[in-house]
C-alpha positions in Angstrom: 99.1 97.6 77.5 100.5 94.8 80.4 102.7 93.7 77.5 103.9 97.6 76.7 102.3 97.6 73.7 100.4 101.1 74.2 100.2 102.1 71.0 97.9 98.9 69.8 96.0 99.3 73.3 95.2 103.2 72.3 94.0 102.1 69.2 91.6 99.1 71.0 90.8 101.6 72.7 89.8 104.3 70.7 87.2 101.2 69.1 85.6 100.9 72.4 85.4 104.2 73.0 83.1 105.0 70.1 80.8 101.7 70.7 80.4 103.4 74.6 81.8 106.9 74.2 80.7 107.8 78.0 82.1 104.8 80.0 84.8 106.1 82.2 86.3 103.1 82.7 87.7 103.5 79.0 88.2 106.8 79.4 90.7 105.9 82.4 92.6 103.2 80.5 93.4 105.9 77.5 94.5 108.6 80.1 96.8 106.2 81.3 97.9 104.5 78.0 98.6 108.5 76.5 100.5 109.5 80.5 103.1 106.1 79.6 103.7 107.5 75.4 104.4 111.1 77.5 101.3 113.0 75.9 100.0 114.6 79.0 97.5 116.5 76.8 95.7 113.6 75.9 95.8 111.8 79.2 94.2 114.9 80.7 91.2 114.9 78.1 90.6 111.7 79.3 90.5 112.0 82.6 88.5 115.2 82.7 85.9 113.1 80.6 85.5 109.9 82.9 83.6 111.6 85.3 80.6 112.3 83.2 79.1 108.9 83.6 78.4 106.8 86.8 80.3 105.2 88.5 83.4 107.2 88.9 86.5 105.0 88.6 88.2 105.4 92.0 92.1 106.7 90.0 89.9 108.9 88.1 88.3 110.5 91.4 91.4 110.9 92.8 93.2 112.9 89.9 90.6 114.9 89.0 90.7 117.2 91.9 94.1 118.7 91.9 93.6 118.9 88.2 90.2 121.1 88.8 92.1 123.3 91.4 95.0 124.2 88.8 94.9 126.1 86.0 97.9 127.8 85.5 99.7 127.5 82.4 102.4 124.6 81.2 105.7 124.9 79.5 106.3 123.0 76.7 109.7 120.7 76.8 112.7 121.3 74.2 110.5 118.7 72.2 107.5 120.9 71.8 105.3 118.5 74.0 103.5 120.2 77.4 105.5 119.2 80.0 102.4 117.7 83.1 101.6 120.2 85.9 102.6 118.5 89.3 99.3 118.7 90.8 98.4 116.3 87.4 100.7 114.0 88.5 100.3 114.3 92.4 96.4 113.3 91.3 97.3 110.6 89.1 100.4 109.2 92.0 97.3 109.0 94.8 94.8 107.2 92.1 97.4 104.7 91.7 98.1 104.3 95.4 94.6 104.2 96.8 93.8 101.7 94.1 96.0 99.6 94.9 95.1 99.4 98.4 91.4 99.0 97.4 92.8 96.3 95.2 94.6 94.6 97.8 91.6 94.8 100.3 89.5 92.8 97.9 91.9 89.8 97.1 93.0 91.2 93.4 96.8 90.9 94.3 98.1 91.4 91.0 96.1 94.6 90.1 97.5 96.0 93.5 100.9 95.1 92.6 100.7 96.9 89.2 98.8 99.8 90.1 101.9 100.6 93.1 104.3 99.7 90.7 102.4 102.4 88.6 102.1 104.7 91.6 106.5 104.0 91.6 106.8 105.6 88.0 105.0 108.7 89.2 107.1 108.9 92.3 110.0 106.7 92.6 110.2 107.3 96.0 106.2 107.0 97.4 107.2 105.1 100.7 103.8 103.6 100.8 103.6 101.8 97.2 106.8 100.5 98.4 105.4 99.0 101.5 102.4 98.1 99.6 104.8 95.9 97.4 106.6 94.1 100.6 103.3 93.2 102.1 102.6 91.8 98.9 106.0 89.7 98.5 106.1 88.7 102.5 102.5 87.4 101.3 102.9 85.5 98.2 106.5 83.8 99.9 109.3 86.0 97.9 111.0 87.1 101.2 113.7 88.6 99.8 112.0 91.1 98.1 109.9 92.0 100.5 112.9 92.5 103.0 114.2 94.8 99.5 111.1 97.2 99.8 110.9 97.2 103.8 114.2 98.3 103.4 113.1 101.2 100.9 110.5 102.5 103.4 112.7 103.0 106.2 115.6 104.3 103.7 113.4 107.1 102.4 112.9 108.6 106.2 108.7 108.3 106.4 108.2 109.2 110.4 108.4 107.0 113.2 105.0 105.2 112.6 105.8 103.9 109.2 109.7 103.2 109.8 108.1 101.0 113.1 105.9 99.1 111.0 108.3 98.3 108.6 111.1 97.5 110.8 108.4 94.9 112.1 107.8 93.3 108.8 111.6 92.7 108.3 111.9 90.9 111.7 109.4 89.0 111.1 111.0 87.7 108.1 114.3 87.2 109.5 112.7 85.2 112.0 110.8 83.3 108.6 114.5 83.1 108.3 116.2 81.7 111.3 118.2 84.8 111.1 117.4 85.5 115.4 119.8 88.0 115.7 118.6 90.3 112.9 114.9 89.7 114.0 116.1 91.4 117.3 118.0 94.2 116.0 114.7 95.2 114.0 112.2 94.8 116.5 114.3 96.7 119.0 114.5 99.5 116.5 110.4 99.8 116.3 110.4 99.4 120.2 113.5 102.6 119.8 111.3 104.7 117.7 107.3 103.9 118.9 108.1 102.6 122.3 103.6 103.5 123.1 102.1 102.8 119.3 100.8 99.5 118.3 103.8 98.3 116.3 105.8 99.1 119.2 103.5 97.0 121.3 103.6 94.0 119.0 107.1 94.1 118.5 107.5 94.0 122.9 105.4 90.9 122.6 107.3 89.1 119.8 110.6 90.0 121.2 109.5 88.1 124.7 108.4 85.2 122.7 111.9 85.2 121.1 113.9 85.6 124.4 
């Protein structure tokens, strides 16, 4: 499936699924696999079925509830196929998200960064997978595309908390950078927009170490 190649991972799949019908850990990875081919039927089954057994995969928690609060009936598309509610795909864009947070939290850096990447194809503009992602490139070194999703939280309008935080990111790279003058002009925008909240705070500090 990391390769694209869904249609040999449904098949594995479908194997493992009848050795352990009632893990929901495989019932998760085929509700994914059938949401990439497009058949939302199928991806639903799935993740209605991964709760029976314990535990309860964290993305499978989190979809299921908007998909047990709606009921109301789908169209199909000019191809015949159900197009997916928007509470199915609400519940399946916070799975991703919170996942890869909890992925992040415990050191699995390359799950996080596929499952916000995953979260991206749900929502191409979830401000928080993109900030996810630039903590993850400031991290690993790639500073320039960090600075790329910093500047795709603040472009997408979030609130003053997380446009602050991410204006603080960037000037910390551009100090990274030797790029003063750009460091400033960022930190003075989170001290602009959350003069009293903790990234305006930092930023105060930093920008008296810089003068």
């Amino acid at each position: 499936m990391r390769q694209g190649k869904y249609a040999l991972g449904i098949r594995e799949l479908r194997t493992a699924l009848q050795i352990s019908p009632e893990d929901p850990w495989i019932h998760w990875a085929l509700a994914e696999a059938y949401r990439r081919k497009g058949r939302f039927e199928d991806a639903e089954s799935h993740l209605l079925k991964a709760p029976r057994s314990d535990p309860i995969p964290a993305g499978a928690a989190q979809s299921l509830g908007p998909l047990r609060g709606d009921r109301s009936p789908r169209r199909r598309d000019r191809t015949g196929r159900y197009s997916p509610r928007r509470s199915d795909l609400s519940g399946a864009l916070e799975g991703a998200h919170h996942r890869g947070w909890a992925e992040y939290q415990l050191g699995q850096r390359e799950k996080a960064r596929e499952s916000f990447q995953s979260a991206l194809e749900y929502n191409e503009k979830h401000w928080r997978s993109f900030l996810g992602l630039g903590i993850l490139d400031a991290e690993s070194g790639d500073r320039m595309a960090a600075l790329d999703n910093f500047e795709q939280v603040i472009a997408l309008e979030p609130g003053p908390l997380a446009e602050a935080e991410a204006n603080y990111r960037i000037g910390e790279i551009y100090v990274s950078l030797g790029n003063r003058e750009r460091a400033v002009q960022h930190l003075t925008a989170v001290t602009a927009k959350e003069p009293n909240g903790p990234w305006g705070e930092r930023s105060e500090d930093y920008l008296r170490r810089l003068r």
